[in-house]
N, C-alpha and C positions, 0 to 999 in steps of 0.2 A: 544794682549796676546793670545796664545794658550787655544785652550780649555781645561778643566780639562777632564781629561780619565774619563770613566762611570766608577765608582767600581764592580770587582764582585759581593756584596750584593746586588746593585740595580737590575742587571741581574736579582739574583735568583729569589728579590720580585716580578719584572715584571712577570717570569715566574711563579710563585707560582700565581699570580694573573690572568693571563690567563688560567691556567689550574684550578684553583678555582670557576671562572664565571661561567663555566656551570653549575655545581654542585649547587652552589648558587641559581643558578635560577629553575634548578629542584625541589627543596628543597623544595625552597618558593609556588612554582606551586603546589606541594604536600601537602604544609601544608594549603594552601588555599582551595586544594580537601577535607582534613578532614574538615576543617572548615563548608564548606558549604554540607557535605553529614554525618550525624549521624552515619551510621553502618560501624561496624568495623568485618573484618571476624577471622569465628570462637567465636565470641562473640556475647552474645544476645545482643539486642536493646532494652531498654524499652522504652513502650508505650507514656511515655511526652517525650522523648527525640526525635521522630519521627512524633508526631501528627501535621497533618498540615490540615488548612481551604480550601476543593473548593465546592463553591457555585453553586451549576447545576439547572437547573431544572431538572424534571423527565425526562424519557427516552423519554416517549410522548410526552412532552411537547418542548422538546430540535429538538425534529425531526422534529414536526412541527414547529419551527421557520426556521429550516432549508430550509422546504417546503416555507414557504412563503417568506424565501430572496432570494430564486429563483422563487417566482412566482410573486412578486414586481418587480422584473427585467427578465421580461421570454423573453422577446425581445433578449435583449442581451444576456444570455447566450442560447438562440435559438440561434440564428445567429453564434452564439460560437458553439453550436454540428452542425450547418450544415454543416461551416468551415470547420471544423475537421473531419467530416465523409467525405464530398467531397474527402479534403485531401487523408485518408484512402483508399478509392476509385480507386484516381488516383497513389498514390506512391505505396501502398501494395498491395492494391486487397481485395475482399469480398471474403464469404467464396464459395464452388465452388456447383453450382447446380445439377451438374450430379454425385457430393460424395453422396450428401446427399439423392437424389432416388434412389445408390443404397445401401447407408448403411438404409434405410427406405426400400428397397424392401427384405435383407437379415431380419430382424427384422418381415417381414411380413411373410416370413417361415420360422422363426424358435419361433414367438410367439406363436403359440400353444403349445409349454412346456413349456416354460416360465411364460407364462402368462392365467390367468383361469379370467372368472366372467367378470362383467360388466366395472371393472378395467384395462381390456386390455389392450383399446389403451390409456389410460393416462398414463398407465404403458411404451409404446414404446413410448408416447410424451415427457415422463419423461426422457427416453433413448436417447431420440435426441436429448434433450437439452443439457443431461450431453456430449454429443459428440459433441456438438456445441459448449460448452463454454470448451473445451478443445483441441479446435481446429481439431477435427477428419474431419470435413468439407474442411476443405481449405488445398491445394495444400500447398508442402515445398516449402517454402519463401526462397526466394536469399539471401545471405547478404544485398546487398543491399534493399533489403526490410525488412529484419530483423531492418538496421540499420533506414531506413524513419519510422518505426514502433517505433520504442523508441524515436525518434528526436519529431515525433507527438505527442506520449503521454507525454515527459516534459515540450512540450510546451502548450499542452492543460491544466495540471496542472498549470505552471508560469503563464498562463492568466486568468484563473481562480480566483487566489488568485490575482491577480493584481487588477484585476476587483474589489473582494470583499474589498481588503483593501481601494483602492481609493472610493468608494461607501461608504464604512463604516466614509469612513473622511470626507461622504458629500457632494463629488464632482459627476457630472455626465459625468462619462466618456462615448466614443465612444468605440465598438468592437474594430474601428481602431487604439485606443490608444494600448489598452492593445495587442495587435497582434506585434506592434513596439516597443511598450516600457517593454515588461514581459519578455524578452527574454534575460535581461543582468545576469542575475545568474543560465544560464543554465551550466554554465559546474560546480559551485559549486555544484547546483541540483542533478548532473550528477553523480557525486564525493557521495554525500551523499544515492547514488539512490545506489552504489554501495555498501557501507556500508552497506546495507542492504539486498543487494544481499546474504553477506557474511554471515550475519544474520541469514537469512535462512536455508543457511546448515546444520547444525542441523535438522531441520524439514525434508529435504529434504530426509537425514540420517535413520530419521524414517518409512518415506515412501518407503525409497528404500525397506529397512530388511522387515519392515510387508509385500510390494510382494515379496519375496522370501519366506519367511517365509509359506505364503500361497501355495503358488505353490510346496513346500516341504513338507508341510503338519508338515511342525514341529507345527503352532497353534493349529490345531484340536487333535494332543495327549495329551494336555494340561499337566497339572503337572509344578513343580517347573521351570520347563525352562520355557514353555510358561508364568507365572507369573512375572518373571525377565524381558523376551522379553518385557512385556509390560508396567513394572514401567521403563526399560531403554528409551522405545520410550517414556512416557509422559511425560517423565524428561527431552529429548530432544527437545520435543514440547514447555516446559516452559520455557526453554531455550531462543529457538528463542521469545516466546510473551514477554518474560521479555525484550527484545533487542531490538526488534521492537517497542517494543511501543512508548519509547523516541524517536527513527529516526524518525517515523510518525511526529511528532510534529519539527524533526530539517527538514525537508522535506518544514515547513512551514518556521520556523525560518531563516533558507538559504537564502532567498529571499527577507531579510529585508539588505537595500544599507547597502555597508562595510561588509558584514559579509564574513566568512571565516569557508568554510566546519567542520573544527575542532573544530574550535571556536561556530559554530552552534550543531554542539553534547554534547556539551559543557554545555550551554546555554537550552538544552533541556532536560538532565541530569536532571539539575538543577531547571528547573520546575515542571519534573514529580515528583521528590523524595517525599517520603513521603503520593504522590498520586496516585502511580505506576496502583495500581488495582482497584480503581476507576475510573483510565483514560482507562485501557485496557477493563475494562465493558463498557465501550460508546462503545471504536472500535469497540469489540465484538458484540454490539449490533448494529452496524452501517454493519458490516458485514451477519448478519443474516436479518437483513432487504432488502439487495439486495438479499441474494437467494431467499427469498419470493416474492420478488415483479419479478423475475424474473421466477421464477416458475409460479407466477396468470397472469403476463402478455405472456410468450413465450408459455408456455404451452397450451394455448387456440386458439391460430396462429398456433401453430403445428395442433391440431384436427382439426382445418379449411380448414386447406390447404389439410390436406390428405382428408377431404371429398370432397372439391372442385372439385381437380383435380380428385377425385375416379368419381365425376357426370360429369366432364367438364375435358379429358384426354386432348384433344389437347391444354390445358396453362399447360401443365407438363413443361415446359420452362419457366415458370416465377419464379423467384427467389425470392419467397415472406418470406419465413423462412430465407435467409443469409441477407435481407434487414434487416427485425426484428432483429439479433441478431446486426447488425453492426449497427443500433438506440439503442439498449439497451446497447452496450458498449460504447459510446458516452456520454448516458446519466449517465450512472453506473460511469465514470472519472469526470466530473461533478461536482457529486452530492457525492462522495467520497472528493475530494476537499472543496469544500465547508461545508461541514461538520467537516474535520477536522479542516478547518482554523477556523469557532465559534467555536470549539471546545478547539483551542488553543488560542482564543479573550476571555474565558471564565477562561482560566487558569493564565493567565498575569492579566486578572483585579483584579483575587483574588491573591494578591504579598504578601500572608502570608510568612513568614521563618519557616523553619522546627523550634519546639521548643526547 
């Protein structure tokens, strides 16, 4: 027997149904976002409707365990910064030793107006650090070394946390494990690294305008402009920390098998809510804890060297300051890492729901 013809109407429902599904699923996506996130824009939030439990220790107390899950295992994540600097080393390059005598020789005539009193030269050790950790030392990098430079620092992060979570479950792993096996969620890593790249603009925004701003002298007239100038820059700065913080923690999430970039912002969203700026006081506190230890350690290596070599001119060739900063930024990925992953082992164990 012949087939019956398909009716018109089935037509239509098919098509009413295909073009329905996505909408569908947007919907439900959207309604599961209010579900699981309390604030609504343009409307206040009350306080039970947003209060949510994370259990920390203190600041001190949180950093030192930090300290000690890296000195219970300082083998392995030694052997991890040695990797990784060697790496550094051989792909990118150190920072270069003949910048740095003469941006330390131009600083040694011109600090007499700059600098007065017994403060001097911690004043110009201070200055070659901030010119070290902003790269004024080291020669423009190739692409290709731009790009070994990122390749290294997500794989020094994926091992890290590889490390720590296999560790944490008990297991004793080898560097060699985590070297072959942290490396499968690097292009998610990759993906979410960038996210935050994009993140940043905003801040980046604000540093542009304040140097201009300075170099025009529009801040030093002060008045209503400069006032505005600078609730726009700290609105832009809140901006980014309000954005970043959640990424920090999908940075971690990422990394956990099956996930999926989006799916990981997602999921990180979802844990900070509620604990938005309790979680950005750790970072913030994790961040000012590296310039300080970075200032009591580099700072002291800068006046060494310059006296050294002021008593002993012919080792003005040893590269003792670009070695010290290419250990401290080694250990500074590290110990960033591992921080934020307790950080975020701390926030998954407390699995409160927004109220």
């Amino acid at each position: 027997m012949p087939k019956a013809k398909t009716s018109k109407k089935s037509y239509s429902k098919k098509a009413q149904q295909v073009l329905k599904t996505p909408f569908t699923k947007a919907a439900r996506r959207m309604d599961g976002f209010l579900r699981r996130r309390p604030h609504r824009t343009l409307r206040r939030t009350r306080r039970r409707d947003y209060v949510r439990s994370l259990k920390l220790p203190g600041y001190f107390a949180f950093t030192n365990n930090v300290r000690k899950m890296l000195w219970r295992h300082w083998r392995t994540f030694g052997l991890l910064a040695l990797v990784y600097a060697t790496l550094t080393v051989v792909l990118v390059g150190v920072a270069s030793q003949n910048t740095y005598i003469q941006l330390q020789g131009v600083l040694e005539d011109t600090s007499g107006e700059i600098f007065a009193g017994n403060w001097g030269e911690i004043g110009k050790a201070g200055m070659l650090l901030a010119a070290g950790v902003t790269g004024s030392f080291t020669d423009t990098l190739s692409e290709s070394q731009q790009i070994y430079g990122s390749i290294l620092l997500l794989f020094a992060w994926l091992t890290t946390v590889w490390l720590l979570r296999t560790l944490l479950a008990g297991h004793k792993p080898r560097l060699r494990d985590g070297l072959y096996n942290a490396g499968a969620p690097v292009l998610a890593t990759f993906l979410v690294g960038m996210v935050m790249l994009v993140q940043l603009l905003p801040l980046a925004l604000a540093i542009i305008g304040f140097s201009a701003a300075t170099a025009s002298g529009f801040l030093s007239s002060g008045g209503v402009e400069a006032m505005l100038f600078w609730v726009i820059a700290g609105l832009l700065a809140l901006l980014t920390l309000y954005w970043t913080t959640s990424t920090l923690i999908a940075l971690v999430v990422v990394t956990l098998p099956g996930m999926y970039p989006m799916q990981a912002l997602r999921t990180a969203g979802d844990l900070v809510v509620g604990r938005r700026v309790r979680i950005l006081l750790r970072l913030l506190w994790m961040m000012l804890l590296i310039v300080l230890v970075w200032v009591v350690v580099v700072v002291p290596f800068i006046l060494f060297d310059t006296w050294l070599k002021g008593v002993w001119p012919a080792i003005q060739w040893l590269p003792v300051v670009p070695a010290v900063l290419l250990i401290m930024s080694t250990l500074t990925v590290i110990w960033s890492a591992t921080y934020v992953y307790l950080l975020y082992r701390r926030i998954v164990d407390d699995d409160a729901s927004p109220a």
